[in-house]
N, C-alpha and C positions, 0 to 999 in steps of 0.2 A: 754731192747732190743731196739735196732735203728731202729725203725718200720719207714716203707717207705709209709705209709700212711700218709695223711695230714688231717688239721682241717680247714675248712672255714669257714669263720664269716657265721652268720646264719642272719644276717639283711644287705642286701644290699643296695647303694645309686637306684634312682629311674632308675638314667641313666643305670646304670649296669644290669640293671631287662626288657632291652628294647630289644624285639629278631627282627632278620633280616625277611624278608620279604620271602615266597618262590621264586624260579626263575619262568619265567612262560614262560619258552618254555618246548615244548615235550608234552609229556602227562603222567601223576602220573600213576606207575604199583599199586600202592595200594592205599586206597580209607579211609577216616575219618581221614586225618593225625593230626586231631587236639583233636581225642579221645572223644568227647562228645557223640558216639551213646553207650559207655561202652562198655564190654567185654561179651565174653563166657568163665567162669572159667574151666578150665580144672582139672582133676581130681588127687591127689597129685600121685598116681599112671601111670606111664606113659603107663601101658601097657591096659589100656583104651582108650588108641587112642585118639578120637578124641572127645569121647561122654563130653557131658556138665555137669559138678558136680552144677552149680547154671547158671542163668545168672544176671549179673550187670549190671543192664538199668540204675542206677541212680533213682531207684523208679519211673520209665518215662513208662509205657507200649508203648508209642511212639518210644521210640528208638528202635532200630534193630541192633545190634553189630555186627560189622563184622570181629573185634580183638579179637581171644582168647589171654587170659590171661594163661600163664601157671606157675602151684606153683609145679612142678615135685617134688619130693622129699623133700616135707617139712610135718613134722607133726603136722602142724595147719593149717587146712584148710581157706579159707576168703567165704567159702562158707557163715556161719552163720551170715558173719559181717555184721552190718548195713551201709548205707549210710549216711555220716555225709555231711551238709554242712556249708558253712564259710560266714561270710557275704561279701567278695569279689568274693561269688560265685564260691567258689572251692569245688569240688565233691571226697569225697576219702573214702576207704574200709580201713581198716585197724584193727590190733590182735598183740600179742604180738610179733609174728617174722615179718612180713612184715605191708608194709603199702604203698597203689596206689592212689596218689592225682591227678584228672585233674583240671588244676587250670581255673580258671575262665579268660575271652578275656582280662583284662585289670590289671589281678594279679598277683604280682611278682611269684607264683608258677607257672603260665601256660606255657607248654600244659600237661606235663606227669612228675609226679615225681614217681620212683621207687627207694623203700626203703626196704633192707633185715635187719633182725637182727638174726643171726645164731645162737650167744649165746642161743637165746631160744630154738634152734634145737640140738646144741651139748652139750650144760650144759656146767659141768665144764671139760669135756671129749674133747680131740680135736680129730677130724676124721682119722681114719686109713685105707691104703690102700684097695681097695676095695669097699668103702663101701659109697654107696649115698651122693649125697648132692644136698641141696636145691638150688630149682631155682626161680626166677622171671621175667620173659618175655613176651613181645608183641609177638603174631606171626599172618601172612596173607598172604594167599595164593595171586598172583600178579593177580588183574583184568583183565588186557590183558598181553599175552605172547605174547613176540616178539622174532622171530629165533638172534641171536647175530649178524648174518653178515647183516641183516637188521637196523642196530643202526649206527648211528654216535657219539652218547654219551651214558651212562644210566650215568646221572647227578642227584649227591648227595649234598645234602646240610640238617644243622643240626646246633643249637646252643648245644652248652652242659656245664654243672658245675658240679665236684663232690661236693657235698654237703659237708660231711665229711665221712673219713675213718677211725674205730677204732679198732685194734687189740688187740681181748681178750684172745689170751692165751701167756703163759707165755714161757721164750728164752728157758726151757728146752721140750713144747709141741712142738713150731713149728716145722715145717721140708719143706721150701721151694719147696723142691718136692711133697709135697703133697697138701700145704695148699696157700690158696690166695681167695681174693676179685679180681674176672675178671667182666668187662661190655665190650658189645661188641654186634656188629652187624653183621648176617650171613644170607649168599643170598643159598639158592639151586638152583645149576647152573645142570640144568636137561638135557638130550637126548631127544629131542621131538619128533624124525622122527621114526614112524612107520614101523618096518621092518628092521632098522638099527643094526650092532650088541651089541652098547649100549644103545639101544631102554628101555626106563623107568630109566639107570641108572643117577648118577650124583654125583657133587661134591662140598663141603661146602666151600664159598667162605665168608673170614672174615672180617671184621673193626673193630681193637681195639680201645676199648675209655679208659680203664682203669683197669692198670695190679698192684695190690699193692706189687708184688716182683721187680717192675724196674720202675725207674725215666720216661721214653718212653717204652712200650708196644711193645718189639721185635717182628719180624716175626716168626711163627710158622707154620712149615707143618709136618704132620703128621697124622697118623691113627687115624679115631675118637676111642678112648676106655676109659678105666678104670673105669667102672660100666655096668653092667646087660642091658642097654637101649642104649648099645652106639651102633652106625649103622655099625660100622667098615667102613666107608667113609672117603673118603680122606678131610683134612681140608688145606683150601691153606690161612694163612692168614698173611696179607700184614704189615707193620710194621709200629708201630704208627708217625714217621714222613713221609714218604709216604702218611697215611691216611688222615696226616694234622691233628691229634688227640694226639700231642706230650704231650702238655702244659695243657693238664685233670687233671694232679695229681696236680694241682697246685691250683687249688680250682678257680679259674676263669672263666666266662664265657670265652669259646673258640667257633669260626668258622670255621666250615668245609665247604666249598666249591670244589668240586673235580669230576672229568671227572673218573669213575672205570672202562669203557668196556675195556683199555687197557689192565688193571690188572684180571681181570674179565679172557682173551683170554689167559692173562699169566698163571695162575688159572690150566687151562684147558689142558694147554699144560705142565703142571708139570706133572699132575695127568694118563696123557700118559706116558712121561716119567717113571714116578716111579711104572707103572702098574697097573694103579685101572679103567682104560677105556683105549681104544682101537682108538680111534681116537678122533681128536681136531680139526675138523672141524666146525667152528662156524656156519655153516647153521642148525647142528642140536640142537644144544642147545639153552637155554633160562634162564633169570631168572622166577621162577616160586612161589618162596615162598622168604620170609624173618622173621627173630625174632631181637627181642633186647632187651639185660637186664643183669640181674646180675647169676651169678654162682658161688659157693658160698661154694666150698670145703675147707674153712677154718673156723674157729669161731671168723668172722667178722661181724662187725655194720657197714654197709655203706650205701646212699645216693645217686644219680642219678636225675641230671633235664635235660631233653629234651624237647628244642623248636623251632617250626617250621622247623619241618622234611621234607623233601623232597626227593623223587627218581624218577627221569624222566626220561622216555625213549623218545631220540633223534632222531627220522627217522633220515636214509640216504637223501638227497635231489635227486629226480629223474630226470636223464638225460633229 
């Protein structure tokens, strides 16, 4: 099979291992971008909400996490796993399907590497419509919400490398339609104003980093669906050259640097258009929440390094 996945060297030069700096205007809507206070593991179950299956301090009773980790749909939980460390002081969880490294201030893995291994979720069976698939994601609710028409930027910025990608099932399992290694980042772009008539709802605003059915990571809008836990929410996401997330599959460190309120306001006025909200009025929405990570509806091995994350919200300047 002509698998569209790639293989990256797994030892890089020191230079190549060196991440950009965050930007430092605005103010960060989410808070630990460099992962050391660890996680709240979420339950493989999504219909447990929100409750905590373990928490991963890093064996630190000091830290206080404000990242859940979620393993939706996988049947090995990283509840039981121990915390291992490296002597360049990288901290990571890991079992037979996944594995969560934060790497240590001055080592080539820092700040987040997320790792799936599906094959241990689907065996030698590949997944057929309907039916669950594993996840592994950051998610956190935004510190401060800011209404949209009060922003001049919400400024993103992010290194990234896919590690490597490898397809285990064979050209008579796949089925394109079903199956794929996706990484990506999603904002819930929410209704804030009380009393409005899409008061609480909202709608999934995306960044692809990495689609292993396409060379760039097309745009997709569409119904959230195709499992038991999907919201039926509108997904508005942007396409990997826009995102400036073209050059992922390529196994190199890539820079994203990019201005998203524009897109963000575009987002909003689709989701009118096509009828899942009622008005796009940017004075009532907000970003409110964000995830990032892998998805994982196919019987793939893949690999994810994120570093030095950044999402700023830009005040308007007042008259």
């Amino acid at each position: 099979m002509n698998s569209v996945c790639v293989r990256s060297f797994v030892f890089l030069s020191l230079l190549g291992s060196v991440c950009l700096g965050a930007a430092s205007e605005g103010r960060e809507l989410f808070r630990d971008m460099r992962f050391r206070q660890g996680f709240l593991l979420s339950y493989p179950d999504s219909s447990h909400g929100r409750a905590v299956e373990a928490v991963l301090n890093f064996d630190n009773d000091d830290n206080v996490p404000i990242w859940r980790l979620c393993q939706w749909g996988t049947k090995h939980s990283l509840a039981p796993a121990p915390c291992a460390r490296s002597s360049a002081g990288d901290l990571s969880y890991e079992n037979k399907a996944k594995r969560v490294v934060v790497g240590g201030p001055v080592s080539t893995k820092r700040d987040l590497i997320l790792e799936v291994r599906s094959d241990a979720e689907y065996g030698m069976a590949a997944r057929k419509y309907g039916q669950a698939w594993p996840h592994l994601l950051i998610e956190q609710d935004a510190g401060e919400v800011y209404p949209l028409d009060t922003l001049a930027e919400i400024r993103f910025a992010v290194r990234l490398r896919l590690l490597y990608c490898t397809n285990h099932m064979t050209d008579e399992q796949y089925d394109p339609g079903l199956h794929a290694a996706q990484c990506q980042m999603f904002f819930i772009v929410k209704n804030i104003t009380p009393g409005s008539e899409d008061a609480g709802d909202f709608y999934w605003f995306g960044v692809p980093f990495y689609d292993s059915r396409h060379d760039v990571p097309p745009a997709f809008m569409a119904r959230d669906a195709g499992k038991d836990d999907a919201t039926g929410k509108f997904i508005y996401t942007i396409d990997g050259n826009t995102a400036g997330t073209a050059a992922v599959g390529k196994g190199r460190w890539v820079t994203v640097q990019t201005d998203l309120l524009a897109r963000i306001k575009d987002g909003l006025k689709e989701s009118v258009r096509r009828g899942y909200l009622h008005s796009a009025d940017p004075r009532d929405y907000a970003v409110v929440n964000m995830n990032l990570g892998w998805e994982m509806p196919g019987t793939f091995s893949a690999a994810l390094q994120v570093c030095d994350l950044s999402i700023r919200a830009v005040p308007k300047e007042r008259p």
